[in-house]
MIMI-420178 format. One line per field, with one value per residue (C-alpha): residue in three letters; x, y, z. Coordinates in steps of 0.1 Angstrom, whole numbers, m for minus. Layout:
N
rest <- c(ALA  ...)
x <- c(X  ...)
y <- c(Y  ...)
z <- c(Z  ...)
end
This chain:
535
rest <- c(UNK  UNK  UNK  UNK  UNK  UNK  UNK  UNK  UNK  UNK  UNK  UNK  UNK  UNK  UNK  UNK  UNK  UNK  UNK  UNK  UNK  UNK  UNK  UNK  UNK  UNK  UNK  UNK  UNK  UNK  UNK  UNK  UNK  UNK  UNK  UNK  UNK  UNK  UNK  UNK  UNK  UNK  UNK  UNK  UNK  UNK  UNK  UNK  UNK  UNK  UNK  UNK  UNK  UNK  UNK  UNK  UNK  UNK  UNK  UNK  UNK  UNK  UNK  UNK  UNK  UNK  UNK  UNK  UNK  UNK  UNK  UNK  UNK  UNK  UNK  UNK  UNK  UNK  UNK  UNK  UNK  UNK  UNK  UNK  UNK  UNK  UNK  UNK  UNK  UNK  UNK  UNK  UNK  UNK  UNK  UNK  UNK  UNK  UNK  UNK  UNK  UNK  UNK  UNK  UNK  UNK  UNK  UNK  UNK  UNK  UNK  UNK  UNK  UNK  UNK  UNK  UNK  UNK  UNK  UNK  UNK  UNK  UNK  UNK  UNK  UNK  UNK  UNK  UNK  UNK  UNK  UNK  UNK  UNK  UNK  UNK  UNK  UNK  UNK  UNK  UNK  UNK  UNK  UNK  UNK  UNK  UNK  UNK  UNK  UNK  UNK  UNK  UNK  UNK  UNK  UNK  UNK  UNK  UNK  UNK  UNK  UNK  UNK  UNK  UNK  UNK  UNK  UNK  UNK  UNK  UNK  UNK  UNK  UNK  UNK  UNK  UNK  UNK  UNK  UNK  UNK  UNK  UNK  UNK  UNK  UNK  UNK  UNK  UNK  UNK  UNK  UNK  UNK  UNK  UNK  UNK  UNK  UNK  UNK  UNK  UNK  UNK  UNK  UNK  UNK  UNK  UNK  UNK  UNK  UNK  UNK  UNK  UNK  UNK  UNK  UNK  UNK  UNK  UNK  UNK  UNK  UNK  UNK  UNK  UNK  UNK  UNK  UNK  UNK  UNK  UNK  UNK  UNK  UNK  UNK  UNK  UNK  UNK  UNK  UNK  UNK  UNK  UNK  UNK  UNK  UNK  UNK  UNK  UNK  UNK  UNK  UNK  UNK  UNK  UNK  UNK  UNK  UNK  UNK  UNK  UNK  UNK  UNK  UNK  UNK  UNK  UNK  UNK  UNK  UNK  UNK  UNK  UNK  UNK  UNK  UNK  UNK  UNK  UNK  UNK  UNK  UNK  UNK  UNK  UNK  UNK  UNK  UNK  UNK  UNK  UNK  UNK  UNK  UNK  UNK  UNK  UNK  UNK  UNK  UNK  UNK  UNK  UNK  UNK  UNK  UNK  UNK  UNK  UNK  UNK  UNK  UNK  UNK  UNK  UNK  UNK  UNK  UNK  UNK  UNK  UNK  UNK  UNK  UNK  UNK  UNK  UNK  UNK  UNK  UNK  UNK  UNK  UNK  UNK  UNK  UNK  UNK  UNK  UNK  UNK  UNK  UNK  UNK  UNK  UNK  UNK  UNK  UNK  UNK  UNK  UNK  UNK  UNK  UNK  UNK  UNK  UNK  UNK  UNK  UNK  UNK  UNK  UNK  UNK  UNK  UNK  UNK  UNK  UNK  UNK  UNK  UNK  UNK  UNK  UNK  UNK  UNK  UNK  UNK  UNK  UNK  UNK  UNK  UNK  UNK  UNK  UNK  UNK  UNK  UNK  UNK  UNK  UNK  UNK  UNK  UNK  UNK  UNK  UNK  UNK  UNK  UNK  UNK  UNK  UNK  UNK  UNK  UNK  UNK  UNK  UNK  UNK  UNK  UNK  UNK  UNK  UNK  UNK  UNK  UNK  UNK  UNK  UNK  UNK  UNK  UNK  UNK  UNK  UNK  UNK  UNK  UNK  UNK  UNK  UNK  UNK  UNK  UNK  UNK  UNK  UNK  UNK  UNK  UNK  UNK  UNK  UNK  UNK  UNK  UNK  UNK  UNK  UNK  UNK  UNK  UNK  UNK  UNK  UNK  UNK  UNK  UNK  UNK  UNK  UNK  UNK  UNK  UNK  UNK  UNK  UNK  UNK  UNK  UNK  UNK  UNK  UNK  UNK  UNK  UNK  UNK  UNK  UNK  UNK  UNK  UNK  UNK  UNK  UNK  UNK  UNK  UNK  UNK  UNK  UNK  UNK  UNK  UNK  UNK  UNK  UNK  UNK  UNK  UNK  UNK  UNK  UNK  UNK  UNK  UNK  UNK  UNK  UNK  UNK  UNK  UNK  UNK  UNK  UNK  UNK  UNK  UNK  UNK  UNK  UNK  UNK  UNK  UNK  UNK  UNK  UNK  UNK  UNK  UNK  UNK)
x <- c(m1393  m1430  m1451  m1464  m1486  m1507  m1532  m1534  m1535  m1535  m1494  m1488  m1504  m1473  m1463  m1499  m1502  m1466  m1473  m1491  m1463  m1444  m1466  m1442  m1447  m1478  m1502  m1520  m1548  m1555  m1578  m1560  m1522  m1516  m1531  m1506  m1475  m1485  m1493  m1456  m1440  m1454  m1450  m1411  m1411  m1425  m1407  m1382  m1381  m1374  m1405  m1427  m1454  m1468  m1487  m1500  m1485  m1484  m1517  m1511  m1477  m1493  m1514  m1484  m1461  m1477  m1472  m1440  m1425  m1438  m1416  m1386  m1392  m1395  m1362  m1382  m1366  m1392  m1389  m1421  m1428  m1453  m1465  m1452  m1470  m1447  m1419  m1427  m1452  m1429  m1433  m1467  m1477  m1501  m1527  m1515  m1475  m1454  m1424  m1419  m1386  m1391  m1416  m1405  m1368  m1375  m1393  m1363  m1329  m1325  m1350  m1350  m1367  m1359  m1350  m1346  m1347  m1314  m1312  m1342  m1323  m1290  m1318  m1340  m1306  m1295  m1328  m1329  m1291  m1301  m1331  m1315  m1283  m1281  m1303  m1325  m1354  m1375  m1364  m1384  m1386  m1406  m1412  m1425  m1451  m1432  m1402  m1419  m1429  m1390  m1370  m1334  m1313  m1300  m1312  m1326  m1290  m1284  m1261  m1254  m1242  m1232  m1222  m1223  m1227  m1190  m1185  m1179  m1143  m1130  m1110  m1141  m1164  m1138  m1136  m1176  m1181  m1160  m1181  m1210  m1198  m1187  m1223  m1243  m1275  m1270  m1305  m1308  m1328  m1338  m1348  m1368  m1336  m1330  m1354  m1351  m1320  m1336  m1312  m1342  m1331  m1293  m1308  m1327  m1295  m1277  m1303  m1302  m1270  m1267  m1297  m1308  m1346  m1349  m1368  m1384  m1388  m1427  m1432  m1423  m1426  m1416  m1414  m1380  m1381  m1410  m1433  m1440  m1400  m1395  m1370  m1394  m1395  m1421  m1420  m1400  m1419  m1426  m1407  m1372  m1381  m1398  m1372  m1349  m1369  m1372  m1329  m1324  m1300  m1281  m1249  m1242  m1267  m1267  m1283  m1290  m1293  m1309  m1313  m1327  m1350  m1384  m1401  m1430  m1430  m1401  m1378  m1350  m1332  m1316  m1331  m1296  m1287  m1253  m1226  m1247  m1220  m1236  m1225  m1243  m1238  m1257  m1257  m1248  m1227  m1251  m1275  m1244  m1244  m1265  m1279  m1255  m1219  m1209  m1183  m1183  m1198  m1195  m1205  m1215  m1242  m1264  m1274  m1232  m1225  m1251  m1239  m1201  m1211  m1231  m1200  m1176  m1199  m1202  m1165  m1168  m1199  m1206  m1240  m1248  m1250  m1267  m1291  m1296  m1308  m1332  m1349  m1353  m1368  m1392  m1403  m1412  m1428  m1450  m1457  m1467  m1488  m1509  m1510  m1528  m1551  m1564  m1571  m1589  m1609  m1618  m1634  m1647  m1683  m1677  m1700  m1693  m1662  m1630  m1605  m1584  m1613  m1618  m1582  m1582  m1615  m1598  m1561  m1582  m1599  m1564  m1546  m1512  m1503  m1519  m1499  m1516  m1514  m1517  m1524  m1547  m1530  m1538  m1543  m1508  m1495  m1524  m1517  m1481  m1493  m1525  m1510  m1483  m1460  m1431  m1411  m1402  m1433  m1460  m1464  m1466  m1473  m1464  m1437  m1435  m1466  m1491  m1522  m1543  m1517  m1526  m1556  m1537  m1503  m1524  m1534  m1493  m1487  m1517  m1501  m1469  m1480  m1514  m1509  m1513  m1542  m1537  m1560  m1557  m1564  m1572  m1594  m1619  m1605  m1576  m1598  m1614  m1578  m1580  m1615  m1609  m1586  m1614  m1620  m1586  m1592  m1625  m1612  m1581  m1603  m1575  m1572  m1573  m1600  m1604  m1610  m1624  m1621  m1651  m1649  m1665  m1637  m1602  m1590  m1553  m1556  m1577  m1543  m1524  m1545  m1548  m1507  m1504  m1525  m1502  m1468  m1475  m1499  m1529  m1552  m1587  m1619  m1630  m1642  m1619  m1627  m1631  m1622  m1651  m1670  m1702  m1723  m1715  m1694  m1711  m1684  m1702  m1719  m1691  m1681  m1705  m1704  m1666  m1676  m1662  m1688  m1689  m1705  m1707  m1699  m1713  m1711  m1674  m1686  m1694  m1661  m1640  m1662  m1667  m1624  m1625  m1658  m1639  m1607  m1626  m1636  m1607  m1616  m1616  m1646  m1651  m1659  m1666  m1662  m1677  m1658  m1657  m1641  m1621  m1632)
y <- c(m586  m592  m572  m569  m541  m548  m547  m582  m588  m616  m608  m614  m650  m666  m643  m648  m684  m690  m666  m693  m712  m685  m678  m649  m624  m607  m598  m564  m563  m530  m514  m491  m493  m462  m471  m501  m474  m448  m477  m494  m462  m457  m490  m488  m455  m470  m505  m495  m525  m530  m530  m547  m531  m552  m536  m543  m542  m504  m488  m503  m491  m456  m456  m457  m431  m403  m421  m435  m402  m400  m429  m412  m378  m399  m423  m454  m483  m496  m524  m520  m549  m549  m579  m579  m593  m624  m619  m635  m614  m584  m577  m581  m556  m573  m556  m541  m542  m513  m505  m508  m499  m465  m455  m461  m452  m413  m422  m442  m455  m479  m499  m534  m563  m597  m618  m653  m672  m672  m634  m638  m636  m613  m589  m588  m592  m557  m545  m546  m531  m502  m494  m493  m476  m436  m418  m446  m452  m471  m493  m514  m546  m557  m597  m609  m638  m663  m658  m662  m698  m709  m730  m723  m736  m703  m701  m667  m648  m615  m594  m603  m584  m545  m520  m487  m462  m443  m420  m383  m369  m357  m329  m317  m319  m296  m273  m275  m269  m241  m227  m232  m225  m192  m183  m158  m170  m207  m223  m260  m276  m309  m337  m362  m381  m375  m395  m425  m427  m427  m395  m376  m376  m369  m338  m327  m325  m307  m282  m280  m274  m251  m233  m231  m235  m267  m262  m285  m281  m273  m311  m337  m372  m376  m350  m347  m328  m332  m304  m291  m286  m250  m249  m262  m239  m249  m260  m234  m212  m220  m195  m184  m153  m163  m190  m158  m139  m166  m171  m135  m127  m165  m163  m203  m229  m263  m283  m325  m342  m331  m317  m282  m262  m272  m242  m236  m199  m183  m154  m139  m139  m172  m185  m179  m145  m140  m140  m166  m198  m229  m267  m298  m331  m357  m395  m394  m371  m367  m344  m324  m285  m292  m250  m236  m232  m250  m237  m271  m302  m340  m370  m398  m416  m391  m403  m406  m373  m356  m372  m358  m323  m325  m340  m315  m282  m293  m284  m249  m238  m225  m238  m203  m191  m229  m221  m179  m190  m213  m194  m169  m199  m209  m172  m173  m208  m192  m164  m183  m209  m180  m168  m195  m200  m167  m173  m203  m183  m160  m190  m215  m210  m205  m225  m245  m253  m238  m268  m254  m265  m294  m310  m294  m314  m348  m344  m342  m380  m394  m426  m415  m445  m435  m425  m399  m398  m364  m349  m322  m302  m261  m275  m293  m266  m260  m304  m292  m267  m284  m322  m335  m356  m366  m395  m403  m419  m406  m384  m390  m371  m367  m361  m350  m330  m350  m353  m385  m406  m399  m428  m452  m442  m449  m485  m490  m477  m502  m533  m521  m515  m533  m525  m490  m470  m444  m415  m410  m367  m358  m333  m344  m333  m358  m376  m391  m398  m431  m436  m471  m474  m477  m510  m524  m509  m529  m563  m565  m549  m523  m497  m465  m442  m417  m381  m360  m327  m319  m274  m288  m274  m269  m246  m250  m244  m207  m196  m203  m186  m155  m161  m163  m133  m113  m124  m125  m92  m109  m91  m97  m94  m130  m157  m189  m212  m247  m249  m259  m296  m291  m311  m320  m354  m375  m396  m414  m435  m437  m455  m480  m488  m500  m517  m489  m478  m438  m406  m367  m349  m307  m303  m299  m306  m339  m347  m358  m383  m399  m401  m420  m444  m450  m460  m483  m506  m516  m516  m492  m465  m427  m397  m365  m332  m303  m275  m244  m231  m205  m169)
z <- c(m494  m469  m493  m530  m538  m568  m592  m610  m646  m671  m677  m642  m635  m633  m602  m588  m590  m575  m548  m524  m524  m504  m475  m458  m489  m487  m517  m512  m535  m547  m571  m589  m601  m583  m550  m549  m558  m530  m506  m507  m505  m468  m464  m467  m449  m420  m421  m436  m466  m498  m512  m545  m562  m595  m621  m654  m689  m708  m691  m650  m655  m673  m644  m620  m632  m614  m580  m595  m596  m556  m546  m567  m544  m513  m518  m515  m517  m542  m566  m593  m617  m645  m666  m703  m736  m744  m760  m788  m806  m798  m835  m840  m816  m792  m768  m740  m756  m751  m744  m709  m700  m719  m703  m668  m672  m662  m633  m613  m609  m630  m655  m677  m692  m684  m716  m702  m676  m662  m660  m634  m607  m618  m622  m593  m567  m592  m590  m553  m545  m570  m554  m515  m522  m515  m522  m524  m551  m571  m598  m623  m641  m667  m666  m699  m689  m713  m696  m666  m678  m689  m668  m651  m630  m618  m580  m563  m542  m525  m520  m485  m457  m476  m448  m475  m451  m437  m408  m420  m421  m388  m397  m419  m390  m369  m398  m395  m359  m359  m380  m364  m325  m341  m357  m335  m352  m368  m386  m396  m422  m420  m449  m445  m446  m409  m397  m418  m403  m375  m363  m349  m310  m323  m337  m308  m289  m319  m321  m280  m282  m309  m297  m329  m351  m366  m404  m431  m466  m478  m487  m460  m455  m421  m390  m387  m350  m323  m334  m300  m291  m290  m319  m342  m367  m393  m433  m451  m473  m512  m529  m528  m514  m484  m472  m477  m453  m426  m429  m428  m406  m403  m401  m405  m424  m414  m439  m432  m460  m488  m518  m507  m519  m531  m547  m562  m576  m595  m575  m590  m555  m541  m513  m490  m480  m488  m463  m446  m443  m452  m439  m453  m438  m464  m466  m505  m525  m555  m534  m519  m529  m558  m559  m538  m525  m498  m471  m459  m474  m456  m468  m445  m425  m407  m370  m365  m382  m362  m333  m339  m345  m314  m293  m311  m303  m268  m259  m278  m272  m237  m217  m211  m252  m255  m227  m238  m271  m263  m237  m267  m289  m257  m258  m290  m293  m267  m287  m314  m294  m280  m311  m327  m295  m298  m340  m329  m304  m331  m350  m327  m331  m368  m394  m412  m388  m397  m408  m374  m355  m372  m365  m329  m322  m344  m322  m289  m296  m307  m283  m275  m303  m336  m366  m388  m423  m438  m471  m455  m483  m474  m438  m434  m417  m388  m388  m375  m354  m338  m334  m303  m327  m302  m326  m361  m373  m359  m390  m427  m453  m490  m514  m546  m549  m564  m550  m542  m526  m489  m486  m504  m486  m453  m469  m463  m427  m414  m432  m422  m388  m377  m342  m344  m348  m383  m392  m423  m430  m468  m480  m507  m538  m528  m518  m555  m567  m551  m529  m543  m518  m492  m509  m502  m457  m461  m475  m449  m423  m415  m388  m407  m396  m429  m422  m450  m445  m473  m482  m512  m534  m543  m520  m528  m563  m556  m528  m558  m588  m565  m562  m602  m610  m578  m591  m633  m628  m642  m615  m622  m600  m616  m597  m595  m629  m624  m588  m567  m561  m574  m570  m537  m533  m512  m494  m465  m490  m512  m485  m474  m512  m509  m477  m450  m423  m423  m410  m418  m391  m392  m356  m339  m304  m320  m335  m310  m297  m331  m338  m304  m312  m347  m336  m309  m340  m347  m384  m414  m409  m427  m414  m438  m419  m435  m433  m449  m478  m487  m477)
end
């Protein structure tokens, strides 16, 4: 472990105070408890790492399990601590005392308190094995401040050298590529596992060779294929009967890793047409045909299994079907492309600026090297369409659906990363679920350029009352309740408040000029875009 994530309290003053005498773990202060949760799961997305973030006693870990459940949905390999009351005055309940381990157990893999001293470090080796085996996850420990005082002559181990993950069955991948060589019009769906197995150019060449779109569930981490390869398809769709509509007419599924689906709305329909043959190759058996019937399931590491399908199709399917079907998925990537230039045509002198213009303008002023962050939230999907992201981490964005963890998620890329540029792209409701986190850019004078897109409401949640009143036939010609930022949130000097330079930007032609200038700092700076709102 390099990095702790936290938000100090008394409870944890033995970890604090110890802590300078280990130089090669970094603290991360952060203002919030959930701020230090969403900033070590990007952290261990991007490195990589087993990861610690430290909170306090019953209300930091309270304030965590929001983001807590975040690191579950993204498999982060997350180790959270928290301060307990000590032991001692268990009975008399103290301030602050709960109990811990209940209220963290439904958010991760495993949970526990240390007792003594010479569980210490049992525990914390468990803790981290639990937390990187497949699927990995967070776990947590609650470390009683007495303990944390006691003596023991049990030293700190590992696990060592664990090789877990095994190369799929062979005669399963044959029965798998026949299937698949004998589709007419094969799909693949891709988790986010794919590319933190770092399996994203073995996938290029399976989908090359297959000729077949490439998919994402509606909520992604990672960017599993280059979104400017023709057989990028997109996110899927949010409801069981849209992803039905875009596989209508697939004859073989491929599915990497997994689970699958995320929906949002109910359909009485399932999300697979039938007759539609579906293969899943997945790094861990628990997430293997867990809604649906498999004709072929494999278990084993991805980048190797991707890599044998690939090698087995090439012998079965001919270049010429290989090269048919994706001059039909170049045909339509152009269609689509054109398609979206003439929509931003339509809105180019537009005011406010459309949020399409907005993150054409913020793309144009990137380096080649930044990383964006994104939690753009109804503009995710123009961030796929508008933005050239070539390799597995050039894109991040969030998991579980919770809003608010984008800034602070952005806090982890630049520690994890200080080398390369990251805009950060939230819009302002997300925004004020952790400005704080600007206080934590400021103090390690990171390189995250913060882009607000302000519409001065929440857009998301109006798509999705006009969605409830379609689907439960609550029509009503009422406005939307609740739903917009009034008064207006002023976020350029939010920022200078928490230390972070910042600008509002109304004017597009200015835009890309002020992304370049930003970056150029070299240190944290804001810019709120006002855009507009829903029409």
């Amino acid at each position: 472990v390099r990095a702790i994530f936290g938000n100090p309290g008394t409870t944890e003053s033995p970890l604090l105070d110890t802590l300078s005498d280990y130089p090669d773990i970094r603290y991360v202060t952060t203002l919030h408890e959930g701020i230090a949760v969403s900033a070590a799961i990007l952290y261990a997305q991007a490195t990589g790492e087993t990861v610690v973030a430290n909170v306090h006693v019953a209300p930091g870990l309270g304030n965590a399990l929001g983001t807590l459940y975040g690191a579950l949905k993204s498999s982060a390999p997350l180790v959270m601590t928290a301060g307990q009351q000590d032991t001692r005055m268990r009975l008399r309940d103290p301030v602050l005392g709960h109990d811990l381990v209940t209220m963290a157990a439904p958010m991760v893999k495993w949970a526990t308190q240390v007792n003594n001293a010479d569980e210490m470090a049992d525990v914390l080796q468990r803790a981290i094995s639990i937390s990187n085996e497949a699927p990995k996850g967070p776990v947590f420990v609650a470390l009683p401040i007495n303990v944390m005082e006691q003596e023991t002559r049990n030293g700190a181990w590992t696990a060592g050298n664990v090789f877990t993950e095994s190369v799929p069955d062979h005669n399963g991948v044959e029965v798998a590529t026949s299937i698949l060589a004998s589709a007419q019009r094969p799909i693949i769906v891709a988790s986010d596992d794919v590319a933190r197995a770092g399996a994203t150019p073995a996938l290029v060449r399976l989908a090359e060779r297959l000729g077949a779109p490439v998919y994402q569930d509606i909520l992604r981490q990672h960017l599993v294929f280059p979104n400017r390869h023709v057989a990028y398809g997109g996110t899927l769709p949010s409801d069981a009967a849209g992803i039905r509509t875009v596989l209508a007419g697939c004859d073989a599924l491929l599915m990497l890793g997994g689970p699958f689906f995320e929906e949002i709305w109910f359909d009485p329909v399932r999300a697979v047409p039938e007759g539609t043959s579906i293969v899943q190759l997945t790094h861990a058996s628990g997430v293997m045909a867990r809604n649906f019937s498999v004709a072929v399931g494999l278990t084993g590491a991805l980048k190797p299994g991707i890599e044998a399908l690939e090698t087995a199709l090439a012998t079965k399917i001919p270049q010429a079907t290989s090269a048919s079907r994706m001059t039909e998925l170049s045909a339509k990537a152009t269609t689509r492309r054109e398609a979206a230039a003439a929509s931003l045509a339509k809105v180019r002198d537009a005011r406010p600026m459309p949020p399409i213009r907005a993150l054409t303008e913020i793309a144009a002023g990137l380096p080649a090297n930044a990383v964006v962050v994104d939690e753009s939230v109804t503009a995710t999907g123009d961030v796929a369409r508008v933005f050239d992201f070539r390799a597995t981490g050039d894109y991040f964005g969030q998991r579980g659906g919770g809003i608010g963890q984008g800034i602070a998620g952005a806090l982890g890329v630049a520690v994890a990363w200080p080398d390369r540029p990251v805009v950060m792209i939230t819009g302002d409701g997300s925004a004020m679920y952790a400005i704080q986190s600007l206080w934590t850019a400021a103090l390690l004078r990171l390189r995250i350029v913060i882009v607000v897109l302000a519409n001065r409401e929440y857009r998301v949640l109006k798509h999705n009352l006009d969605t409830y009143r379609l689907r439960f036939d609550a029509t009503s010609n009422r406005d939307y309740p609740f739903m917009n930022l009034s008064p207006h949130l002023d976020f350029t000097t939010m920022a200078r408040g928490l230390g972070v330079s910042s600008e509002r930007i109304e004017d597009p032609d200015l835009l890309k000029a002020a992304i370049t200038a930003a970056i150029a700092t070299g240190g944290p700076h804001l810019i709120e875009v006002v855009v507009s709102g829903k029409q």
